[in-house]
Residue frames as qw, qx, qy, qz and C-alpha x, y, z in Angstrom:
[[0.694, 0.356, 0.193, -0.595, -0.60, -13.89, 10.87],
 [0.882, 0.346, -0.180, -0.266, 1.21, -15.65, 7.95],
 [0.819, -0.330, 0.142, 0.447, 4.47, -17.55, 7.77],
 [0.176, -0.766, 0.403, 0.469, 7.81, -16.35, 6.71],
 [0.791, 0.517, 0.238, 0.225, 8.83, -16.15, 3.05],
 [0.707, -0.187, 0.327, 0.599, 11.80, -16.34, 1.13],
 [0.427, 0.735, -0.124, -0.512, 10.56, -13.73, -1.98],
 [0.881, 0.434, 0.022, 0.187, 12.28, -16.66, -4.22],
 [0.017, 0.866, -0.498, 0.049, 15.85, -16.21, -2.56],
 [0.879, 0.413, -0.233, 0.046, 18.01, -18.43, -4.08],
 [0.790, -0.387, 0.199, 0.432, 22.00, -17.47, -2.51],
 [0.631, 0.425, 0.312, 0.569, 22.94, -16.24, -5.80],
 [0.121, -0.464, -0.068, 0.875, 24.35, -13.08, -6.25],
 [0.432, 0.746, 0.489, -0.134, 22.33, -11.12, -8.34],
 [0.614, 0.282, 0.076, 0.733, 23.97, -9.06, -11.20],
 [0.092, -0.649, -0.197, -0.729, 21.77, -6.08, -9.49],
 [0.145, 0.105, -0.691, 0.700, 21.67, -5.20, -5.93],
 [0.490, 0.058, 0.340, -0.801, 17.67, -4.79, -5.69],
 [0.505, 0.091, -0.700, -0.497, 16.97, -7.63, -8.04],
 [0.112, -0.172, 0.902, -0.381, 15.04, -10.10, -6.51],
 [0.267, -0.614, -0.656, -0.347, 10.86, -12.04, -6.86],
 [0.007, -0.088, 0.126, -0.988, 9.20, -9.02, -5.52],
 [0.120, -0.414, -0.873, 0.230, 5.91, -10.39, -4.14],
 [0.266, 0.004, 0.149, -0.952, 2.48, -7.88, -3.96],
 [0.431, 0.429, 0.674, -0.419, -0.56, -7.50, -2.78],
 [0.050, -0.192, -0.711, -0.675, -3.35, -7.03, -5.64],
 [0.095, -0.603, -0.692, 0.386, -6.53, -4.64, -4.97],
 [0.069, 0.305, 0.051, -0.948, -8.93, -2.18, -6.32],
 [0.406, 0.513, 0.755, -0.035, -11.91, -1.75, -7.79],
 [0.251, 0.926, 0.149, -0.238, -12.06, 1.94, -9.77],
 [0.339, 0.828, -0.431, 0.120, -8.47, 1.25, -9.85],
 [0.939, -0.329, -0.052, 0.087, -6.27, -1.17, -9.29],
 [0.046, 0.941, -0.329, 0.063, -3.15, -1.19, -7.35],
 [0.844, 0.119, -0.452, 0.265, -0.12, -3.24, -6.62],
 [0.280, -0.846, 0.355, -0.283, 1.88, -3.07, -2.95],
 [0.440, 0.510, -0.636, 0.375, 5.35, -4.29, -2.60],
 [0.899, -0.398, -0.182, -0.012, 5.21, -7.22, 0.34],
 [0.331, 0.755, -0.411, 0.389, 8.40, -5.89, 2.05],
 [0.846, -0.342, -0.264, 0.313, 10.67, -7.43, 4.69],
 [0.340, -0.865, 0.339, 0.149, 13.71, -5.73, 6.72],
 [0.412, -0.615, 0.393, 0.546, 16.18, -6.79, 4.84],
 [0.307, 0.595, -0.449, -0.591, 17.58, -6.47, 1.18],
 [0.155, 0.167, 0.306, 0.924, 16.62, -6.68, -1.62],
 [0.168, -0.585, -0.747, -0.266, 12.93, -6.63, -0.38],
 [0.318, -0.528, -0.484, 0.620, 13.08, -3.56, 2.08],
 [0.140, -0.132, -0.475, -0.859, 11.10, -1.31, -0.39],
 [0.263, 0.480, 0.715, -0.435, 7.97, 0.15, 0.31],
 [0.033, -0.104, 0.539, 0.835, 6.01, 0.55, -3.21],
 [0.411, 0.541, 0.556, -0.480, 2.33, 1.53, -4.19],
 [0.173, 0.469, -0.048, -0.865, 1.36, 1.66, -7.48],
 [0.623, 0.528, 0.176, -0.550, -1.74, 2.29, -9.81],
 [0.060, -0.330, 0.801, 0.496, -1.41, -0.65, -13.18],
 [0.587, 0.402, -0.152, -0.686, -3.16, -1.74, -15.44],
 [0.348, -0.198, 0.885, 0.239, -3.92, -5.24, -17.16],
 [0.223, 0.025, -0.659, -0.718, -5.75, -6.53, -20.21],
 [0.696, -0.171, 0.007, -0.698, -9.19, -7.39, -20.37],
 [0.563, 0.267, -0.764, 0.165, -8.01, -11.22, -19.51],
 [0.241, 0.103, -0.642, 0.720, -6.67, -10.49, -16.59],
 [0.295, -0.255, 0.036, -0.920, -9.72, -8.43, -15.66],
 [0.836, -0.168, -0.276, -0.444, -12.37, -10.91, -16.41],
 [0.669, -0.035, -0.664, 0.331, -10.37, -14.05, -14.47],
 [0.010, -0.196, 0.347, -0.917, -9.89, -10.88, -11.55],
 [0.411, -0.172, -0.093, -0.890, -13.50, -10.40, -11.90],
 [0.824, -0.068, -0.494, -0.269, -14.79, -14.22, -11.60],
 [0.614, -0.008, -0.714, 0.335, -12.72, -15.41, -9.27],
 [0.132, -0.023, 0.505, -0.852, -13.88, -12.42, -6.75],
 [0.602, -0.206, 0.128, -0.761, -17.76, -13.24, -7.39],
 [0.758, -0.136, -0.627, -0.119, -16.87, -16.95, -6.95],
 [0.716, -0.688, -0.112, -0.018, -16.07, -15.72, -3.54],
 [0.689, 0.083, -0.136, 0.707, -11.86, -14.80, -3.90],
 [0.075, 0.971, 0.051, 0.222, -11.00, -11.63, -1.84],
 [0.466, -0.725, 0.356, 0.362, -7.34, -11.88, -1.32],
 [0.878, 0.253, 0.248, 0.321, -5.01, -11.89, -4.24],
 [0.407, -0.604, 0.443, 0.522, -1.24, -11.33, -4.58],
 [0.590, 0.783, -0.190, -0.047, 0.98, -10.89, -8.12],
 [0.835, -0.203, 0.309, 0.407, 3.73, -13.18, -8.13],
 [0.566, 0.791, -0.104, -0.210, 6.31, -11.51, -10.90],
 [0.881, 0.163, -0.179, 0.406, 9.06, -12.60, -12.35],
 [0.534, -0.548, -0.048, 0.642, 12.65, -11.08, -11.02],
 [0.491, 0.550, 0.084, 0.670, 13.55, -7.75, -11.47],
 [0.323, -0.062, -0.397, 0.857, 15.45, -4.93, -9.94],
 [0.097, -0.823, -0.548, 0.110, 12.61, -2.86, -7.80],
 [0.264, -0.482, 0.049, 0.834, 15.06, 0.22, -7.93],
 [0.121, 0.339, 0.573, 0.736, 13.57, 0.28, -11.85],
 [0.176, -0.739, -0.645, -0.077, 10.41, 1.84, -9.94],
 [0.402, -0.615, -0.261, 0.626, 11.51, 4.75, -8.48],
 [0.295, 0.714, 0.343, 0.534, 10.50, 7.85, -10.01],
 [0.125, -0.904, -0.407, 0.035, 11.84, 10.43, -8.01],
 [0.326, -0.577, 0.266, 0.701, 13.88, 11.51, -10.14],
 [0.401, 0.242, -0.403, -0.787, 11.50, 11.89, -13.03],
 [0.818, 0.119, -0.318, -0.464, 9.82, 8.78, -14.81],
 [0.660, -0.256, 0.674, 0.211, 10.96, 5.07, -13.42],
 [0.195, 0.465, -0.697, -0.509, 12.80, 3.40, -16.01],
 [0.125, 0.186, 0.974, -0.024, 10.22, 0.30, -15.45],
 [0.373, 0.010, 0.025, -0.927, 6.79, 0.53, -17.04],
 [0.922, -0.108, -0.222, -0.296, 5.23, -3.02, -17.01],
 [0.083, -0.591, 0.784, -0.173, 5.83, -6.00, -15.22],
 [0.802, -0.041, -0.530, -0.273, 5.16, -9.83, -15.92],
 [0.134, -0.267, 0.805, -0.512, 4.00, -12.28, -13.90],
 [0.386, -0.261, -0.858, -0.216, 1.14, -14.40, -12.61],
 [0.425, -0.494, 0.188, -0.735, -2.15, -13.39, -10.49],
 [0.378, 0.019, -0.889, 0.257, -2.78, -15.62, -7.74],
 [0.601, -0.577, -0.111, -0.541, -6.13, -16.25, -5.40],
 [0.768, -0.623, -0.097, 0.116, -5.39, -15.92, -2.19],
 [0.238, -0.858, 0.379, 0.253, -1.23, -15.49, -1.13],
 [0.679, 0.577, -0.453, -0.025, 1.25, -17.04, -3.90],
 [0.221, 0.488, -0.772, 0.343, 3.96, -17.92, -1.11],
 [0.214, -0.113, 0.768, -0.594, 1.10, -19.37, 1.35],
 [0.329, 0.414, 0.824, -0.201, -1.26, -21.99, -0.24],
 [0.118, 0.579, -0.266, -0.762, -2.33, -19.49, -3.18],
 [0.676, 0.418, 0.605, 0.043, -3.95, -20.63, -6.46],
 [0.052, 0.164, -0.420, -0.891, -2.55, -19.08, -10.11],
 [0.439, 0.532, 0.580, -0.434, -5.72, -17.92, -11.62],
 [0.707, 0.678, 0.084, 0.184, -3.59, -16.44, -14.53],
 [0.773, -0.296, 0.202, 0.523, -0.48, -16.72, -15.95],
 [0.459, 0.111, 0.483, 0.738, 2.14, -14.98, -18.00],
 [0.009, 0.883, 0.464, -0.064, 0.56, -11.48, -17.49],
 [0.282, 0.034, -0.112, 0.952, 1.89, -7.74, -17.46],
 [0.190, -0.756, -0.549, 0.303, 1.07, -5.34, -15.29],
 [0.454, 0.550, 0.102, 0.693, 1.31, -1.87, -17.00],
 [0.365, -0.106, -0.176, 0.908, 2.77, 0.79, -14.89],
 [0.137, 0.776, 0.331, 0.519, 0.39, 3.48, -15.09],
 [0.017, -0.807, 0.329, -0.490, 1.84, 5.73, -11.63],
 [0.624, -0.124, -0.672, 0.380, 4.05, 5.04, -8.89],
 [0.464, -0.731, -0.354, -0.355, 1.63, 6.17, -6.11],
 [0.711, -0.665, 0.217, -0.065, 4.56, 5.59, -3.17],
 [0.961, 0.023, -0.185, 0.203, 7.91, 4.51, -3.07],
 [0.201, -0.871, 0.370, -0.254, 10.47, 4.01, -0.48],
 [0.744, 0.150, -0.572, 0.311, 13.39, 2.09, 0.39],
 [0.729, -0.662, -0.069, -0.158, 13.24, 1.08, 4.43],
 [0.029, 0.692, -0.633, 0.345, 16.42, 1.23, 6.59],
 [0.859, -0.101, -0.489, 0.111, 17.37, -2.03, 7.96],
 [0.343, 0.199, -0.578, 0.713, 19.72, -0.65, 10.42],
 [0.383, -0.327, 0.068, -0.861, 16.79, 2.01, 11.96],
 [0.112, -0.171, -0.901, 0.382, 14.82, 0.86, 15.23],
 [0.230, -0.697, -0.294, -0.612, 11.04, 2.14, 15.41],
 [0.067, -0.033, -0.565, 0.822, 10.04, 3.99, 17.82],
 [0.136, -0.510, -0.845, -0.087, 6.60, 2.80, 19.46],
 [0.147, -0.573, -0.402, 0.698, 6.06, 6.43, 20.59],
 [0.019, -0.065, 0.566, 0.822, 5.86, 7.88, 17.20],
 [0.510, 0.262, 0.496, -0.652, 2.21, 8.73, 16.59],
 [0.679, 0.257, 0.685, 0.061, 0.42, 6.74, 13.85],
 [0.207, 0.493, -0.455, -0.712, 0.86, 7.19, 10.14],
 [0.636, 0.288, 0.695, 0.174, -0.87, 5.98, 6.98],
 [0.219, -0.165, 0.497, 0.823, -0.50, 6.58, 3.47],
 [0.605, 0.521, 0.391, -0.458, -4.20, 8.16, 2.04],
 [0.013, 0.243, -0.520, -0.819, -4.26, 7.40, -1.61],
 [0.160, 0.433, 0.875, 0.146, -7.15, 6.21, -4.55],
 [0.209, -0.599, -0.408, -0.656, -10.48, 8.02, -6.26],
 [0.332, -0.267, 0.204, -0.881, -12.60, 10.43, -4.46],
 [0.653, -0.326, 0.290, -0.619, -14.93, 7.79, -3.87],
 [0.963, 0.034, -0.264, -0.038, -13.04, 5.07, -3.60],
 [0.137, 0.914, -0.328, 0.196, -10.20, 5.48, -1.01],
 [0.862, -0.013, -0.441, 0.249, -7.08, 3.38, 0.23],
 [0.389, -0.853, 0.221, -0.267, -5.18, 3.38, 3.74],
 [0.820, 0.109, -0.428, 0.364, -1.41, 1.70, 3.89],
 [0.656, -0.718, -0.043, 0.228, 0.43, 1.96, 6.83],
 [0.373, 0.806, -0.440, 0.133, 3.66, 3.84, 6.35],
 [0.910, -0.195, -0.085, 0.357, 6.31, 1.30, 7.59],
 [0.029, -0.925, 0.319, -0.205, 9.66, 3.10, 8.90],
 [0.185, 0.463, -0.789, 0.359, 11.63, 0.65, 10.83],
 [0.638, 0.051, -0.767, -0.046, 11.82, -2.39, 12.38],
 [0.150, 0.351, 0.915, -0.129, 9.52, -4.02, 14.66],
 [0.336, 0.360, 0.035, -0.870, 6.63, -2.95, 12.20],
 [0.478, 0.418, 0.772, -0.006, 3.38, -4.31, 10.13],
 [0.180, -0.041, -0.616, -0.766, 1.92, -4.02, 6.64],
 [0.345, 0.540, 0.761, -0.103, -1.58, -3.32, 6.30],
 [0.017, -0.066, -0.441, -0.895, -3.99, -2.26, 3.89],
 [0.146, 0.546, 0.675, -0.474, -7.70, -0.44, 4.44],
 [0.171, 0.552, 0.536, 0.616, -10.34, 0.71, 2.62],
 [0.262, -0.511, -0.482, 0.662, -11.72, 4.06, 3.79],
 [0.177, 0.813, 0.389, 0.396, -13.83, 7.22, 3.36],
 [0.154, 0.115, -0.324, 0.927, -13.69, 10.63, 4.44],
 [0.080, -0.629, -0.734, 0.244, -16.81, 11.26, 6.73],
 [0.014, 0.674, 0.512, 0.532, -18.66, 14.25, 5.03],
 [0.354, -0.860, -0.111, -0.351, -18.67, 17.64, 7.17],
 [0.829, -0.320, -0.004, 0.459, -15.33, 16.31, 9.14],
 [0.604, 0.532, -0.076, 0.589, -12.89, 19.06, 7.05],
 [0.416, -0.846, -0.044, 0.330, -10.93, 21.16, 9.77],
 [0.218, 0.906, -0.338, 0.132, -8.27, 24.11, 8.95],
 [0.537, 0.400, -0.618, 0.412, -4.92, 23.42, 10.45],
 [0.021, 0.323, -0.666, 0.672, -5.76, 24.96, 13.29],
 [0.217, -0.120, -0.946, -0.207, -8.68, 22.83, 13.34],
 [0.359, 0.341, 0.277, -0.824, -11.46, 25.01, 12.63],
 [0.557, 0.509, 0.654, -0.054, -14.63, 23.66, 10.67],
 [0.095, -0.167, 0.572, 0.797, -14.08, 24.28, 6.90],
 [0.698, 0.501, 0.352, -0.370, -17.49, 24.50, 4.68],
 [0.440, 0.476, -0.722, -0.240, -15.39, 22.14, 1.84],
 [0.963, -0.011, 0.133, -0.235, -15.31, 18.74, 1.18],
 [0.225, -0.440, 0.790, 0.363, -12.70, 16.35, -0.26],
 [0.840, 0.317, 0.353, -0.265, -13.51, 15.59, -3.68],
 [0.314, 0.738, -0.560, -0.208, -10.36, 15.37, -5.19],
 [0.986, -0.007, 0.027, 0.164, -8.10, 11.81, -5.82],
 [0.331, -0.866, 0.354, 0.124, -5.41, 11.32, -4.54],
 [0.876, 0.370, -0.294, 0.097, -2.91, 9.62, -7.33],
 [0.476, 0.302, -0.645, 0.516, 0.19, 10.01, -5.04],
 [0.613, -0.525, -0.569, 0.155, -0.11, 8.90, -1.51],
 [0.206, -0.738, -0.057, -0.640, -0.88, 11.35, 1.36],
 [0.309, 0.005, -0.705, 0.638, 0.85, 11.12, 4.76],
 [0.524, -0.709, -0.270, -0.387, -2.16, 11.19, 7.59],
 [0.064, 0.427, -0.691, 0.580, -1.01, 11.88, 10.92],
 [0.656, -0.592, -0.407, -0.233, -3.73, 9.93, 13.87],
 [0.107, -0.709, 0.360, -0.596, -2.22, 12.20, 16.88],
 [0.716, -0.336, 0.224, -0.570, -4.01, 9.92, 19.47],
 [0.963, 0.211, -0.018, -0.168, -2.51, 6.79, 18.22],
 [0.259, -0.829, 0.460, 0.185, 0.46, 5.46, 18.41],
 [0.523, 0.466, -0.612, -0.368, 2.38, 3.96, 15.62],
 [0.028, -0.309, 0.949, -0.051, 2.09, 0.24, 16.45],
 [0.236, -0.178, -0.875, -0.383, -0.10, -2.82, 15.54],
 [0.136, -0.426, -0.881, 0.155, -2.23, -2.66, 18.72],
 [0.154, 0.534, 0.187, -0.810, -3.04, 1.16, 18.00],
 [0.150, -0.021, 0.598, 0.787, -3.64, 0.51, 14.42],
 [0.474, 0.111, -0.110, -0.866, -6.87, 1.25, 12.61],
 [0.213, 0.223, 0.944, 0.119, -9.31, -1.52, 12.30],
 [0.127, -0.500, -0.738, -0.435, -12.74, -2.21, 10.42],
 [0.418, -0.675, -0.606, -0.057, -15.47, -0.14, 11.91],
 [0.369, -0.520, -0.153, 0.755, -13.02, 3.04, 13.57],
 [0.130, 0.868, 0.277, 0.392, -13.72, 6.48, 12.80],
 [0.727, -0.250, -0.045, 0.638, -10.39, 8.47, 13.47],
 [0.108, 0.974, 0.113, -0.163, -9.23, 11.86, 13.34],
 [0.714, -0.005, 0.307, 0.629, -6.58, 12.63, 10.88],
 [0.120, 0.915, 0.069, -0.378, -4.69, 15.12, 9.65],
 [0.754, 0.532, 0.149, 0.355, -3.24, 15.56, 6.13],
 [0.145, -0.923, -0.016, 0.355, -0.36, 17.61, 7.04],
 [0.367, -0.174, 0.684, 0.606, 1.58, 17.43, 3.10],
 [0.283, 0.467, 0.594, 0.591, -1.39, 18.26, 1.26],
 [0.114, -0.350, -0.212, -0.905, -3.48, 20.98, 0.14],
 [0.250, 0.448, 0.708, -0.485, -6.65, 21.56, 1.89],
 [0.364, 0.470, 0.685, 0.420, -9.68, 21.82, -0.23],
 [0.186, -0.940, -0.215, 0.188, -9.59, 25.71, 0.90],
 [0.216, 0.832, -0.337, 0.384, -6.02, 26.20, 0.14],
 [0.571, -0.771, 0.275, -0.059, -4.92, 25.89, 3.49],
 [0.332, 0.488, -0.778, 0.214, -1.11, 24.03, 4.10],
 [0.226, 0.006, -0.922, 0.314, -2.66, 20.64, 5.57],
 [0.725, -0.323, -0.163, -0.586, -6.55, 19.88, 6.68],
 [0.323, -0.180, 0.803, -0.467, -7.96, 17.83, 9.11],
 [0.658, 0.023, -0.512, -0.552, -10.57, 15.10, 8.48],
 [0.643, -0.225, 0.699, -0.220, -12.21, 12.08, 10.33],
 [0.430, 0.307, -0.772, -0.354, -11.76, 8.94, 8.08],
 [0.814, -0.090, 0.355, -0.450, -14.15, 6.22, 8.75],
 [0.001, 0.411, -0.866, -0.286, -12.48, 2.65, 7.70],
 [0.816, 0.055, 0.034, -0.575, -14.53, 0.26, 6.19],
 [0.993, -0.086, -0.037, 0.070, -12.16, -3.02, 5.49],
 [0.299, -0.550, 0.751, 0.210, -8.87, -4.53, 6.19],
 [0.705, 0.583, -0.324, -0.242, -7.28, -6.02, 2.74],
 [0.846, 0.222, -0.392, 0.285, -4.42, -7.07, 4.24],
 [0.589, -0.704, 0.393, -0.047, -2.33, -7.31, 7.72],
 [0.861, 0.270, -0.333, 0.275, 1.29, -8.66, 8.04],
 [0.027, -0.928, 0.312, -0.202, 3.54, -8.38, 10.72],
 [0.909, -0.274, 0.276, 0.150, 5.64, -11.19, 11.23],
 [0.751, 0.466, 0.209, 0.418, 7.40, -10.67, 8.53],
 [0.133, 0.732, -0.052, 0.667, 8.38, -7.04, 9.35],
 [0.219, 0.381, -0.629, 0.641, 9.11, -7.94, 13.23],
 [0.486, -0.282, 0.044, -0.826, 5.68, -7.61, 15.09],
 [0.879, -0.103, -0.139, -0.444, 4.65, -10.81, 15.55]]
């Protein structure tokens, strides 16, 4: 879909093994999130979601430039090791990050709308560091990552290995959809938010671009990592998808 970028590699050794310009997408509307534009190979093989904040600046410029008609925009930042993000081993040691917002992609014809920003940290919703070595397997049944407000939800593919695609979807749960595990009809709803992301399984699907979810599908997933809104260990739900933010697979092998 786009071309190949460099994330601002240079040759240089870095004094940090993950340092590097760390490219993301930019999107939300109850909440906004950043997602780590990741490639197979180092330092950029890092899948990262998460929830940040910016000043009212940022907002307004955000805000204008989508009703002048802008609905793609990336976060250019400056370099810095992505490894600072990883909280899972308590807090990351990163809680803001400067940079510049950009309408449309930064690396592909892109406009800075504002500069010299910071993005404050407020949770890291997702984060994983991808195996370069690892081969997918197209038999693997689909996965995405559910996160965002009760009524405002988000849908990232889970990348795993190489040939594979970034994308991002908006999406609801469809009302009356809740199944047990063993996927009996629940009388519950989902009205919780989901601040860390939620592995969905789509059984029927198989993990690759031409199974993937598009506008307009209504899929059966199953949450099998969270609660159900019963208790249960893992629910069912149909998710109904309403846009695609963002597709990429060249970059990640696919294309």
């Amino acid at each position: 879909m786009h071309g190949m970028h460099e994330h601002g590699k240079d040759g240089k050794q870095d004094e940090q093994p993950t340092m590097g310009l760390h490219g993301m997408l930019l999107f939300g509307e109850q909440a906004l999130y950043l997602s780590h534009l990741p490639m197979f190979e180092r330092p950029h093989n890092f899948q990262v979601l998460l929830e940040v904040g910016f000043d009212d600046a940022v907002l307004e410029a955000l805000r204008a430039d989508r009703e002048a008609g802008g609905e793609l925009h990336t976060f250019e930042p400056e370099k810095f090791p992505i490894s600072e993000l990883d909280d899972r081993n308590g807090a990351p040691a990163r809680t803001s990050i400067a940079g510049t917002v950009f309408h449309g992609h930064f690396e592909r014809g892109g406009k800075p709308i504002i500069r010299d920003v910071t993005a404050q940290v407020r949770n890291v919703v997702y984060f994983s560091e991808l195996d370069i070595q690892a081969t997918h397997n197209s038999d693997r049944d689909l996965h995405y990552l559910c996160f965002g407000r009760a009524g405002q939800l988000y849908l990232a593919h889970q990348i795993t290995a190489s040939p594979d695609f970034d994308q991002v979807l908006t999406a609801r749960v469809v009302p009356g959809t809740v199944t047990d595990p063993a996927g009996r009809p629940e009388n519950a709803e989902v009205t919780r938010d989901f601040d860390h992301a939620q592995p969905v399984e789509f059984g029927v699907r198989h993990d690759t671009p031409q199974d993937r979810l598009v506008p307009g599908d209504t899929a059966d997933g199953f949450f099998f990592a969270t609660l159900g809104p019963n208790g249960s260990h893992g629910f069912g739900a149909q998710l109904e998808v309403s846009r695609e933010l963002y597709v990429e697979m060249r970059e990640l092998g696919s294309g």
